[in-house]
C-alpha positions, 0 to 999 in steps of 0.5 A: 500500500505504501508504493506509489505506482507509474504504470496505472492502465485504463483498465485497471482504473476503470475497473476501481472506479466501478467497484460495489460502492462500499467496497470502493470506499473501505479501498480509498479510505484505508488508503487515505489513513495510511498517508494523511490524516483523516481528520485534516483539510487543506483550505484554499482560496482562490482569487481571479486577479485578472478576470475575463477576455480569455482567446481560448476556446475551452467549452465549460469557460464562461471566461472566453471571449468568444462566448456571451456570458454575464461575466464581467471583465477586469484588468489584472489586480494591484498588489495591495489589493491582492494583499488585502484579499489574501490577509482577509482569506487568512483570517478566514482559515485559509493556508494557501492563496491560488492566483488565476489569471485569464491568460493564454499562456504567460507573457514576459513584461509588466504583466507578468512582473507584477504577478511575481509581486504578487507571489512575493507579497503573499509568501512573505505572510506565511500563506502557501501561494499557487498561481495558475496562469496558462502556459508557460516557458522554464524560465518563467516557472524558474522566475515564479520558483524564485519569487516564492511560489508554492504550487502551480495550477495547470489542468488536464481538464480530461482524457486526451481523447476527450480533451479535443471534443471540448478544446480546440486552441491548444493541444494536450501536449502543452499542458503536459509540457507545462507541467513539465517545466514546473518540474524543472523548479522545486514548484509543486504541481496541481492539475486535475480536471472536469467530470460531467462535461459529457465525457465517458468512464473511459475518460475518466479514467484515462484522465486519472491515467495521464496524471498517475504516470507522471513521475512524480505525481501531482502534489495537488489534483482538482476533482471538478464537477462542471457548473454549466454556465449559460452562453457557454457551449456545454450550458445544457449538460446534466449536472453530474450525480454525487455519487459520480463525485464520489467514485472519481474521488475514491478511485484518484485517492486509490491510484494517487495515494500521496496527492491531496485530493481537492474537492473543487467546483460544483460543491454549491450543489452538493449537500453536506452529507455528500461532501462528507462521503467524498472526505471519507473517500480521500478528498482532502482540500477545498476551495473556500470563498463565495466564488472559484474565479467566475462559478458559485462556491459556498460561503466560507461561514457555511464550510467551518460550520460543516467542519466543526459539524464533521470534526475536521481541521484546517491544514496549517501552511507548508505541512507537506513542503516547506516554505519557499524562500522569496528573492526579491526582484532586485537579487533575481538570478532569472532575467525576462527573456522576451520569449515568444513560444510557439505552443500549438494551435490545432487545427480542428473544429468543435461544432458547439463552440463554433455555435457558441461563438456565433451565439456571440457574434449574433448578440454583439450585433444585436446589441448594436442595432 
């Protein structure tokens, strides 16, 4: 139980996922005490410091801008203000600061300068910071490395299968070059993905695939259920069953017996009881806050009142790694290089993003007339 495995096949995953549920749980919770403690939940607040305009294509993003959504856009975040968001999450139980930006990929200059400003700021408080950017290059993950980052964020979202019925501006690849180039730093690595944006079994597990071969593991893997935004090309799938979040919990804790587990969007519409089946089942972090970048969470308030209902503690900051040291800007080893890196662009279509998009155009010119 104790050896972490690399070479998890699709069967094999499959074959866990559809165990008797009771069975499946016993499995995944013998699993969870033998590696964390049962009764500790990392809390995380997530904060959108650059909110909207996004060039992708992503299907279940209402931060695209190609797609009508109600979502309104922002420039990227002043650091005070940054500061005094994570002071206030702090205050509120939260150990670690997730930063997104609605960006392709990470550009070299101001923007991004900024951006490490915002990573020293955070880490100087004591707080475990994660940033989840888009793509990006070695030497940025080597700057954001220096700066004090704890973690980065960068999905699967899916299958490489699946991924390319629900994306089509960037190949898999990228995402698993990212990764790759945050491995390149002491930078933990966070990426999971999406359930209930019509996919398979088969995906699901070839998802869990793709992350357990990794060497080494994700520190940090995502379990989202889709929250279907109007406007956007995946706005009329079914919300995904509790029991669906349960299996995909149980079986990533079974397949990734290090990693913590994060129970992330979708909890709004998830009772307590269900959330408390998925922490028996090996899900150990949240997200905390009204709000995952764009989408509905619960009020913070309602969580630690479910925590001290159901016994479970914060995690403290940097429990599993220790704190990163900040360079400040001035001291840096890593220079901005101007890079300008091709990542790819595939050339297929998505009919319901291609509709999506016309949706907009449509409302655009409405709008005008």
């Amino acid at each position: 139980m104790n050896n972490i495995r690399h070479n998890w096949t699709k069967e094999e995953i499959i074959a866990i996922y559809n165990k008797p549920m009771m069975e499946l749980l016993y499995e995944a919770a013998t699993v969870h005490r033998v590696h964390h403690d049962p009764n500790t939940v990392q809390v995380s607040t997530l904060l959108s410091i650059k909110t909207g305009g996004c060039p992708e294509d992503c299907g279940y993003c209402p931060q695209a801008a190609r797609y009508h959504t109600d979502i309104e856009g922002n420039d990227l975040m002043k650091v005070s203000h940054v500061k005094a968001q994570a002071l206030r999450a702090k205050a509120s139980g939260s150990s670690r600061v997730c930063m997104g930006a609605a960006w392709r990929n990470v550009k070299d200059g101001p923007e991004f300068d900024q951006v490490l400003e915002m990573v020293r700021t955070i880490n100087k408080l004591d707080m475990e910071v994660c940033c989840t950017l888009g793509m990006v290059t070695e030497n940025q993950a080597k700057r954001l490395a220096e700066a004090g980052l704890y973690a980065y964020n960068h999905n699967l979202d899916s299958s490489e299968e699946y991924y390319k019925e629900v994306i089509s501006t960037r190949g898999y690849e990228d995402r698993l070059e990212t990764i790759e180039n945050v491995r390149k730093t002491n930078v933990t690595v966070c990426s999971g993905g999406i359930i209930g944006m019509g996919e398979s079994v088969a995906d699901r597990a070839g998802m869990l695939v793709a992350l357990s071969t990794l060497n080494p593991q994700p520190e940090s893997v995502p379990i989202n259920a889709l929250v279907a935004v109007d406007g956007t090309p995946l706005e009329d799938e079914k919300p995904v069953e509790i029991w669906e979040m349960i299996r995909m919990v149980a079986t990533t804790r079974i397949v990734m017996p290090e990693t913590q587990v994060r129970l992330s969007a979708g909890r709004t519409s998830m009772s307590r009881e269900g959330q408390a089946m998925c922490f028996f089942a090996g899900a150990n972090s949240i997200f905390a806050g009204d709000k995952l970048l764009t989408t509905p969470n619960p009020d913070v308030n309602e969580d630690m009142k479910m925590f001290e209902m159901l016994g479970l503690n914060p995690q403290k900051p940097f429990t599993k790694k220790v704190q990163p040291q900040t360079v400040e800007a001035k001291d840096s080893q890593y220079e901005s290089l101007g890079e300008k890196p091709k990542w790819s662009r595939p050339d297929h279509k998505i009919d319901r993003n291609e509709e999506a998009k016309e949706k907009m155009k449509a409302a655009v010119l409405e709008k005008k007339q």
